[in-house]
VOGU-3710 file (C-alpha; in Angstrom, 3 decimals, decimal comma):
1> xxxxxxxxxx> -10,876/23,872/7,215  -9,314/21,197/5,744  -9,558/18,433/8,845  -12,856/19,655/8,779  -13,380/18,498/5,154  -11,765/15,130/6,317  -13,789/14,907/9,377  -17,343/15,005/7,014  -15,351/12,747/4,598  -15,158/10,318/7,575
11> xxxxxxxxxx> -18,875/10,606/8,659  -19,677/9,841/4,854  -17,659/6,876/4,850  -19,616/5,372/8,151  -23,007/6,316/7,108  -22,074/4,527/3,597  -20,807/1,575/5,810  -18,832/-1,369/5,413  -17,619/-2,366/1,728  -16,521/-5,647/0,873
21> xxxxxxxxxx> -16,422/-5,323/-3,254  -13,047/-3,132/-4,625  -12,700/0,164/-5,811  -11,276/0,480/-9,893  -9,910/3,969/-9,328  -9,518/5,181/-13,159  -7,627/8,525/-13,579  -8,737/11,388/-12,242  -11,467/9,866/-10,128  -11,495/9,969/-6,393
31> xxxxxxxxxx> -13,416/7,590/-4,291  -13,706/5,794/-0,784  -11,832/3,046/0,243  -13,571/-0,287/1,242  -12,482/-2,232/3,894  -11,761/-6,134/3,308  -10,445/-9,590/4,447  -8,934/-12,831/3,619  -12,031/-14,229/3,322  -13,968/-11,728/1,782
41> xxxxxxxxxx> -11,642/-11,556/-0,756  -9,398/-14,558/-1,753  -7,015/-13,015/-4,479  -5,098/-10,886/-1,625  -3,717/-13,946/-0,755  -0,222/-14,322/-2,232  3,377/-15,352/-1,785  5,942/-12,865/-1,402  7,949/-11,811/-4,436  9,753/-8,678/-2,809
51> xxxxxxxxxx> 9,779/-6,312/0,175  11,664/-2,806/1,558  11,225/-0,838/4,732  11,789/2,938/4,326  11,465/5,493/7,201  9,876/8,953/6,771  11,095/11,224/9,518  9,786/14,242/9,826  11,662/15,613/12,373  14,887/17,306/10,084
61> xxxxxxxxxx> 17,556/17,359/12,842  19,768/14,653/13,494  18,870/14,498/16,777  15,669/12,976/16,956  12,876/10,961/14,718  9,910/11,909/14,662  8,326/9,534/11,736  7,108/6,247/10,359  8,555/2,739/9,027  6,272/2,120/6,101
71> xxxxxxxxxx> 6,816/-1,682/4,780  6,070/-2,190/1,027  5,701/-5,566/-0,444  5,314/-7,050/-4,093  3,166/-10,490/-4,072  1,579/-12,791/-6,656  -1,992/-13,715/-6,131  -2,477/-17,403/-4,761  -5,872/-17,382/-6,115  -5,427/-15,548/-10,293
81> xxxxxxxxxx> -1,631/-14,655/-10,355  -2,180/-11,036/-10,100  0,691/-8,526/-8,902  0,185/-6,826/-5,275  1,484/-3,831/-3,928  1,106/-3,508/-0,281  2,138/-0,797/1,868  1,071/-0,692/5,626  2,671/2,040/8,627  4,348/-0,175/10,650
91> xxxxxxxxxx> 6,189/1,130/13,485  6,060/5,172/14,770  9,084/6,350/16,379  9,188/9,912/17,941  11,851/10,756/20,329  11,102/14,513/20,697  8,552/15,893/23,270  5,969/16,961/21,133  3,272/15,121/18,742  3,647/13,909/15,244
101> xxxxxxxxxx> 0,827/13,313/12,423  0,351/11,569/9,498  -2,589/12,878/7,355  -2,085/11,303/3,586  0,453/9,985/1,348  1,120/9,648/-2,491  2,796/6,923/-4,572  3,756/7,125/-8,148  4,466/4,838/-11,325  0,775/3,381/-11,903
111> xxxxxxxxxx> 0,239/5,225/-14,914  -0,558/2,126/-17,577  -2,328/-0,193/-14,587  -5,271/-0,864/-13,760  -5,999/-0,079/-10,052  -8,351/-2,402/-7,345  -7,659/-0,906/-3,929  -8,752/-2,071/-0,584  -7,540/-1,755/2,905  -7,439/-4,808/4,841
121> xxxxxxxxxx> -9,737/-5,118/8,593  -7,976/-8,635/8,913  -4,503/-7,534/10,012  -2,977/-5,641/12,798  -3,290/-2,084/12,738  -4,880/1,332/14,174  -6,645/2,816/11,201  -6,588/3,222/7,226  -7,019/5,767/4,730  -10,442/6,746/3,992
131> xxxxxxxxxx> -10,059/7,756/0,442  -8,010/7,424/-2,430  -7,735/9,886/-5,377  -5,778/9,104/-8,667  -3,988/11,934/-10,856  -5,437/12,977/-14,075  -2,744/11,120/-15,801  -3,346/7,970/-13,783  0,190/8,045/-12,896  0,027/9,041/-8,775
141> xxxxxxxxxx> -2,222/7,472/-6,323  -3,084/9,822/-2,966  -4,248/8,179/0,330  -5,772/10,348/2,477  -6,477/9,730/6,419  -9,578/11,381/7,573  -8,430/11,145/11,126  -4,089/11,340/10,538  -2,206/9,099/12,406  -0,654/9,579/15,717
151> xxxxxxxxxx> 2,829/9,703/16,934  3,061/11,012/20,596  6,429/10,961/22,515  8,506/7,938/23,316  5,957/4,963/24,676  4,077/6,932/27,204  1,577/8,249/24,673  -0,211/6,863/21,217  1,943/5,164/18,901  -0,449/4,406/15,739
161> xxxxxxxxxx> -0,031/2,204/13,077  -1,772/1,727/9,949  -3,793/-1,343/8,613  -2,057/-2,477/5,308  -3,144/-1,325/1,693  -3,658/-3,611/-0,943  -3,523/-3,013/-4,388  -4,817/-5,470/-6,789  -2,783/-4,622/-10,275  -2,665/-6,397/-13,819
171> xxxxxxxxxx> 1,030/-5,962/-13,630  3,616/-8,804/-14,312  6,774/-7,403/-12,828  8,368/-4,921/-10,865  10,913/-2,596/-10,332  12,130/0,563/-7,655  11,372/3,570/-9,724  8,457/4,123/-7,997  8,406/7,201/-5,151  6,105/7,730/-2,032
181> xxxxxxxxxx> 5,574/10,941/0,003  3,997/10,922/3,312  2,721/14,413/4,412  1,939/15,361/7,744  2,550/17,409/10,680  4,179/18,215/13,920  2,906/19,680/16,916  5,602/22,379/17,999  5,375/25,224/20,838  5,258/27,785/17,909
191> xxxxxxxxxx> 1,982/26,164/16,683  1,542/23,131/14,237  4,226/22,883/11,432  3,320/20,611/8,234  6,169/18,691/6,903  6,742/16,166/3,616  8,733/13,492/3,038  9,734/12,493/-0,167  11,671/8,768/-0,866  12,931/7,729/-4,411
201> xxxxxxxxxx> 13,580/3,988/-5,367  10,550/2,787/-3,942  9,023/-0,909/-5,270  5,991/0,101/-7,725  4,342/-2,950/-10,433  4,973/-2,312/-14,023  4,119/-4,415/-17,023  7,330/-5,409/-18,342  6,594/-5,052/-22,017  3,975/-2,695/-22,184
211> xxxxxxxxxx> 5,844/0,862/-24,318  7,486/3,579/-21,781  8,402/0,983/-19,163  11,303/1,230/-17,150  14,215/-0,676/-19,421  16,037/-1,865/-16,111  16,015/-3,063/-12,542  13,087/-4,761/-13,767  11,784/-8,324/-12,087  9,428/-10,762/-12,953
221> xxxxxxxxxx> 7,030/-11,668/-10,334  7,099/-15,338/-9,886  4,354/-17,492/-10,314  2,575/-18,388/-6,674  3,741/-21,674/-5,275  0,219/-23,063/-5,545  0,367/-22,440/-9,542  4,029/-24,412/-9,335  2,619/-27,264/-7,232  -0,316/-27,905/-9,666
231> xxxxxxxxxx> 1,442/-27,744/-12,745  4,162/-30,555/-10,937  1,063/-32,051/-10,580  -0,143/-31,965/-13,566  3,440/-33,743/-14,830  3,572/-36,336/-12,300  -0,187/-37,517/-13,696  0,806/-37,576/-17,042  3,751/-39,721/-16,529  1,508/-41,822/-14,490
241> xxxxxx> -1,137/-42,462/-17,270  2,243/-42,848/-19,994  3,831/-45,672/-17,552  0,185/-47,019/-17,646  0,428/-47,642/-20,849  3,605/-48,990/-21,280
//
């Protein structure tokens, strides 16, 4: 019943058709996920302030992997200065003879932002979420794939990826008090088995003094080197015009 729920939440999603404007998600709302680019829209442009790679494995032997690489980045908008957070699926490794499936995941820490998601058409990348649904107290954010991804064995079967995620945030800094858990499943002989992976320390956007932040481990995000160029600019006219002068 429930892939059948995300199945019609697919269908709903095509018949809506392509999106280029963002989605505020405000707490407790739930809503679908446009697809964007560069082009469409400029402030996802941005120099990189910070980056991780974390691996959810599913598989809970040591013996194999079945799982994801999920890159998250922190960047400052080229175009306004806004904070980033970008998360994308980048590499699926499963070394045991069965399939693996990722159907949603959840990040937390985003309680006192404000929110402007989008998944991005202009990078490399199988599929994206189709919807995105924030907690009641604003503080978790839940992707949810309406057809999961798709690990199959070594490289003889599908190996999916994800397009990246981009969240547009009013944040100024950062810090790795955020958490992500990926939930999915894995094809067994027994019958399908769901599994979720929880990882602490994860890279979330905060505003630094805004009341119940995080104290420590906190970083500014710096300013986009377009911002530093023009304001050397900026400098180099004015002591132009004063030698002018002179």
């Amino acid at each position: 019943m429930r892939y059948m729920q995300r199945a019609i939440a697919v269908s709903a999603l095509l018949v809506l058709g392509h999106q280029a404007s963002a989605i505020t998600v405000a707490p407790g709302e739930t809503a679908f996920l446009p697809g964007t680019t560069l082009l469409e829209t400029p402030a996802l442009a941005g120099s990189l302030a910070a980056s991780q790679s974390t691996l959810f494995d599913f598989n809970e032997t040591p013996l194999f992997i079945q799982g994801w690489s999920v890159d998250s980045e922190i960047l400052r908008s080229d175009a306004d200065g806004a904070t980033i957070m970008r998360h994308r699926f980048v590499q699926a490794t499963n070394t045991f003879p069965s399939f693996a499936f990722v159907d949603s995941y959840r990040i937390s820490g985003y309680a006192s932002l404000r929110t402007d998601v989008y998944f991005r058409l202009d990078g490399p990348g199988d599929r994206a979420p189709t919807s995105v649904r924030r907690s009641d107290d604003g503080d978790m954010l839940e992707f949810t794939f309406g057809f999961p991804l798709v690990a199959g064995f070594l490289l003889d079967q599908m190996q999916e990826t994800s397009f990246a995620i981009d969240i547009l945030t009013d944040a100024d800094s950062f810090t790795t008090t955020g958490e992500m858990a990926v939930d999915g499943r894995l094809q067994e002989d027994a019958g399908t088995v769901e599994r979720s992976v929880l990882q602490s320390n994860m890279l979330v956007p905060i505003i630094a003094d805004r009341p119940g932040e995080p104290g420590s481990d906190v970083a500014v995000v710096p300013l986009p080197a377009p911002a530093g160029l023009l304001s050397m600019a900026l400098l180099g006219l004015a002591t132009l015009r004063r030698t002018r002068r002179m």
